[in-house]
VEXTI-988842 format. One record per residue: residue in three letters; x, y, z of N, C-alpha, C in turn; residue number from 1. Coordinates in nm, 4 decimals. Example, Ala and Ser with C-alpha at 12.3 -4.5 7.8 and 13.67 -1.06 7.14 Angstrom:
residues 2
ATOM   resn        n_u        n_v        n_w       ca_u       ca_v       ca_w        c_u        c_v        c_w   resi
ATOM    ALA     1.3190    -0.5690     0.7800     1.2300    -0.4500     0.7800     1.3200    -0.3300     0.7800      1
ATOM    SER     1.2850    -0.2250     0.7080     1.3670    -0.1060     0.7140     1.2900     0.0030     0.7870      2
END
This chain:
residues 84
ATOM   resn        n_u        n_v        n_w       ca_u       ca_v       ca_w        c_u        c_v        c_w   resi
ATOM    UNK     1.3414     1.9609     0.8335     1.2491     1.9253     0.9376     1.2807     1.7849     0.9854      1
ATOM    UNK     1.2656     1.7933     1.1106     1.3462     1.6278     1.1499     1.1838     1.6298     1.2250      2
ATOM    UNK     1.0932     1.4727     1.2061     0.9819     1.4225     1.2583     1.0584     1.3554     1.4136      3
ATOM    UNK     0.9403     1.3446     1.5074     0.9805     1.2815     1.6571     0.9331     1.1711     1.6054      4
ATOM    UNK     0.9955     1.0827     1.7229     1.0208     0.9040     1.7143     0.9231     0.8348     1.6964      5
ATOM    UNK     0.7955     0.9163     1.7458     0.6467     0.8603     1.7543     0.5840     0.8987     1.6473      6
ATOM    UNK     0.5757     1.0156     1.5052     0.5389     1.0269     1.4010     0.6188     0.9726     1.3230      7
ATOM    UNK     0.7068     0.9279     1.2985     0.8348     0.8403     1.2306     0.7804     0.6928     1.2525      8
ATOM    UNK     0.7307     0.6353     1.3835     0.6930     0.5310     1.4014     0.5574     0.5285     1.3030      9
ATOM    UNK     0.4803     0.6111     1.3453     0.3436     0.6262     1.3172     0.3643     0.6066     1.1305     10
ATOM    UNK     0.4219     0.6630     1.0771     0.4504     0.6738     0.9219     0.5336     0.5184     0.9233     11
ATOM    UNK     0.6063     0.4667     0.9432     0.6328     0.3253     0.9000     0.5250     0.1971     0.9389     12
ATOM    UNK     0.4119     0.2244     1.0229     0.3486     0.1352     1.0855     0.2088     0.1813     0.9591     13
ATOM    UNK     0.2382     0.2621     0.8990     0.1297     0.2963     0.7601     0.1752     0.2194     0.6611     14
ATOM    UNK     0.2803     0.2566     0.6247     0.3400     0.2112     0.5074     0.3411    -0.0020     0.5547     15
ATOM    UNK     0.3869    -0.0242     0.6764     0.3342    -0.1709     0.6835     0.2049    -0.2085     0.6680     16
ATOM    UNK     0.1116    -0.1388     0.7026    -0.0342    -0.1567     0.7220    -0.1090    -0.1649     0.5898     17
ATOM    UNK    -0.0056    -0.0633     0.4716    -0.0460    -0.0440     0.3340    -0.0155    -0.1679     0.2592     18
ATOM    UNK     0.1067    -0.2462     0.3347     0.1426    -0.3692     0.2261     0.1100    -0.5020     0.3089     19
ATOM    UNK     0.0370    -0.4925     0.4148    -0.0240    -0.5988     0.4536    -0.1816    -0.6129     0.4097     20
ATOM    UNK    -0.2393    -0.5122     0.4074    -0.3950    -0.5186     0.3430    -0.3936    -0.5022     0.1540     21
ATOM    UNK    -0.3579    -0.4236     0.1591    -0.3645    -0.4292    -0.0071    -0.3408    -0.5258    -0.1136     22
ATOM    UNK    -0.2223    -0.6349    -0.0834    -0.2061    -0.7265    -0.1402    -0.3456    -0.8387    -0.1042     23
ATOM    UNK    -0.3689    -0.8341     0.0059    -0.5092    -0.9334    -0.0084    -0.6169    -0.8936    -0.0943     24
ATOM    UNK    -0.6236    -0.7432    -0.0854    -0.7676    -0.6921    -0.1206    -0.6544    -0.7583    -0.2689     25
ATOM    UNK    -0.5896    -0.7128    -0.3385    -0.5695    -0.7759    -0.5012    -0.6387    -0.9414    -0.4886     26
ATOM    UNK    -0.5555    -1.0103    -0.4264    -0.5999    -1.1196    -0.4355    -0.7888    -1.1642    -0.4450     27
ATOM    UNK    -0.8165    -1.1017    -0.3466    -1.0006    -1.0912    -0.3289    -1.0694    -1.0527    -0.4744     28
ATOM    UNK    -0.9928    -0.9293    -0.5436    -1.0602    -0.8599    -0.6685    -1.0014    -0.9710    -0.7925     29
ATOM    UNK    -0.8824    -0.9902    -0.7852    -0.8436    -1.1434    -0.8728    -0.9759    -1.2363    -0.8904     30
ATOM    UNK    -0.9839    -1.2863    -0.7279    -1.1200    -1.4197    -0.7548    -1.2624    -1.3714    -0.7466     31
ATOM    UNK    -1.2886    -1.2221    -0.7889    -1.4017    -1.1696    -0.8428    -1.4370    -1.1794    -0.9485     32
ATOM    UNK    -1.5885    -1.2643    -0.9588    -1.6287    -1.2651    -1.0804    -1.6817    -1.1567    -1.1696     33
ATOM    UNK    -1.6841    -1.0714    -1.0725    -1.7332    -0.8799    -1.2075    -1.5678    -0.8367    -1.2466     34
ATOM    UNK    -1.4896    -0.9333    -1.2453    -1.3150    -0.8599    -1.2968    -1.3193    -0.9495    -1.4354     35
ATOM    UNK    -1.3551    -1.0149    -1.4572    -1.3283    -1.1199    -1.5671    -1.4816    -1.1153    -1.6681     36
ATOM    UNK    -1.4549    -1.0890    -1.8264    -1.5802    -1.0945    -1.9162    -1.6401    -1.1529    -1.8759     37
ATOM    UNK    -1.5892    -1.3085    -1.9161    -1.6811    -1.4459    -1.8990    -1.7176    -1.4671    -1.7087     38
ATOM    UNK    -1.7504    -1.4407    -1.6669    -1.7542    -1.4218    -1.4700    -1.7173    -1.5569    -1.4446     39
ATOM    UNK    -1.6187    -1.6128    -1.5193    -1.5141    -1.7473    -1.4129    -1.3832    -1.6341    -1.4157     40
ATOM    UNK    -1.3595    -1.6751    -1.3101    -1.1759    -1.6291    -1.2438    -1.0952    -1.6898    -1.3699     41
ATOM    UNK    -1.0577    -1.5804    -1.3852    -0.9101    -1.5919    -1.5011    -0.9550    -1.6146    -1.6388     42
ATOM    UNK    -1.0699    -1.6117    -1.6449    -1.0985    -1.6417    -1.7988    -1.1933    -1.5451    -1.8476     43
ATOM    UNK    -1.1334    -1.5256    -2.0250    -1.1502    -1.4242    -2.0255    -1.0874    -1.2847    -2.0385     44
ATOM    UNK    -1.1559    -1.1762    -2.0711    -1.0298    -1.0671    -2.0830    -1.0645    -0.9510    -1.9418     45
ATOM    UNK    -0.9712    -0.9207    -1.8896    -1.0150    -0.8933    -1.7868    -1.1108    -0.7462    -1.7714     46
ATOM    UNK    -1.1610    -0.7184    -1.7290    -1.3093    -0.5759    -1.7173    -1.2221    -0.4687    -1.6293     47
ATOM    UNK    -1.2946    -0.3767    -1.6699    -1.3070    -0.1868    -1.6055    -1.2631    -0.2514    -1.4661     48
ATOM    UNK    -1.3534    -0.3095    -1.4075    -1.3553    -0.3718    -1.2731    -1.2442    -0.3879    -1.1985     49
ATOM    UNK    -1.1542    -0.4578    -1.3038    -1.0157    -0.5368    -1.2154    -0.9202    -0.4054    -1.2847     50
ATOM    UNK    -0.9491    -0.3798    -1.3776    -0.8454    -0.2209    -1.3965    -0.8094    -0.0925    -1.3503     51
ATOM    UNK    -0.9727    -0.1093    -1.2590    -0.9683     0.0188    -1.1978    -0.8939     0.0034    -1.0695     52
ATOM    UNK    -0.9673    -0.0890    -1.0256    -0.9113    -0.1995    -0.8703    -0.7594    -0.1858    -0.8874     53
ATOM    UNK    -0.7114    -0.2346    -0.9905    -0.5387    -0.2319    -0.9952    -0.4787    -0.1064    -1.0186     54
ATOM    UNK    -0.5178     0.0011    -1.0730    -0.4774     0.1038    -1.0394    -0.4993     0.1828    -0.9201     55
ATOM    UNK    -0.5872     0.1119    -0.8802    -0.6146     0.2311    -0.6753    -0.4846     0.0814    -0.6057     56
ATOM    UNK    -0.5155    -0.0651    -0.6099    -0.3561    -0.0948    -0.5513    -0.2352    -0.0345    -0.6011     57
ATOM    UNK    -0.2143    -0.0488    -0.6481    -0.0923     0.0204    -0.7525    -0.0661     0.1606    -0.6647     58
ATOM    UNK    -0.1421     0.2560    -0.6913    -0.1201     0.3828    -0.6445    -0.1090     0.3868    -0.4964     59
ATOM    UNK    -0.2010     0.3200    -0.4409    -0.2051     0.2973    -0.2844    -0.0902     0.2191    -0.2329     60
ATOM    UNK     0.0045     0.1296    -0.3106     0.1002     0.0686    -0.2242     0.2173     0.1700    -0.2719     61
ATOM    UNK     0.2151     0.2164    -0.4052     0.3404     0.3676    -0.4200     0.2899     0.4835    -0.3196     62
ATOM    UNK     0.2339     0.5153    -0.2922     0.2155     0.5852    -0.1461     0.2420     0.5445     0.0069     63
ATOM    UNK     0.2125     0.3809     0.0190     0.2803     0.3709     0.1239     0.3757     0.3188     0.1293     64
ATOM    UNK     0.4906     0.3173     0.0075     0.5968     0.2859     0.0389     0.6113     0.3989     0.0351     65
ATOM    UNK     0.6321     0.5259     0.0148     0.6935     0.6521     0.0075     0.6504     0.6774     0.1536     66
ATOM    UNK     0.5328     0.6588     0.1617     0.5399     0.7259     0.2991     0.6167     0.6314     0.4351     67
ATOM    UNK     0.6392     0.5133     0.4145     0.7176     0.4080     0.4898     0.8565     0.4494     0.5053     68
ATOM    UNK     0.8831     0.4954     0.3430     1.0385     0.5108     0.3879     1.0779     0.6759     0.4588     69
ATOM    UNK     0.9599     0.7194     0.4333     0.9946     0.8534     0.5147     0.9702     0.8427     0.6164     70
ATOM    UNK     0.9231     0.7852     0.6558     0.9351     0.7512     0.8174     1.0093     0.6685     0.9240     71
ATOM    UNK     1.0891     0.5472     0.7986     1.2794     0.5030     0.8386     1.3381     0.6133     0.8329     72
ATOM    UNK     1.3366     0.7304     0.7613     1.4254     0.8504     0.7248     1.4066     0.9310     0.8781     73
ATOM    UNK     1.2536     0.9555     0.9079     1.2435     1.0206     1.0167     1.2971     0.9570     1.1064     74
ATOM    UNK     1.2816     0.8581     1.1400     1.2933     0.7431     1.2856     1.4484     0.7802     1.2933     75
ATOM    UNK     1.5130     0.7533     1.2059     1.6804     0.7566     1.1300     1.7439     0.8898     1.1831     76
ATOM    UNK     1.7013     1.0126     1.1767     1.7264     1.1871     1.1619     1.7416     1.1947     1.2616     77
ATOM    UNK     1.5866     1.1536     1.3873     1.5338     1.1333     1.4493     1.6321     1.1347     1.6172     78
ATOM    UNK     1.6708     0.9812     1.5713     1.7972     0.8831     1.6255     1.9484     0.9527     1.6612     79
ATOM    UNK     1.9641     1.0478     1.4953     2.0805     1.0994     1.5461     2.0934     1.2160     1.6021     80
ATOM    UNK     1.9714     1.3069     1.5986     1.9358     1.4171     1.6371     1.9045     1.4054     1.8052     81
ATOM    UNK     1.9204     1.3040     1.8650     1.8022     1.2087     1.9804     1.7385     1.2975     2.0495     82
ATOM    UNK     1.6293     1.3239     1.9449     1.4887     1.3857     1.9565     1.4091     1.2566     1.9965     83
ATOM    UNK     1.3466     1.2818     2.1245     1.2197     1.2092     2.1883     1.1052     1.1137     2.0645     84
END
């Protein structure tokens, strides 16, 4: 299946969108005080809170890189196929 230029676009402009927001939201749940026992930033052992949080980033930026690069792959197929 070869994707057109505009769902190929559409899938790499996700996968950017996934690694421009997500790394902040980490940063935001970092200087949350319900992530840390003692509720100062960094001190402390860290809670459910910041574990759970890091596994939905985690999973959410391995999804949009997969889906990013399938959509260089499409854009790519795409290109040589020169499908619209």
């Amino acid at each position: 299946m070869v994707l057109s230029r505009g769902w190929a676009l559409f899938l790499v402009g996700v996968g950017v969108w996934t690694w421009v927001i997500w790394p902040r939201f980490a940063v935001a749940i970092w200087n949350d005080p319900r992530a840390w026992a003692s509720g100062t930033v960094a001190q402390g052992a860290p809670t459910g809170f910041l574990w759970v949080h890091a596994l939905l980033i985690g999973a959410s930026l391995a999804i949009g890189t997969v889906v990013g690069v399938l959509g260089v792959r499409g854009w790519r197929a795409a290109r040589r196929k020169g499908r619209p």
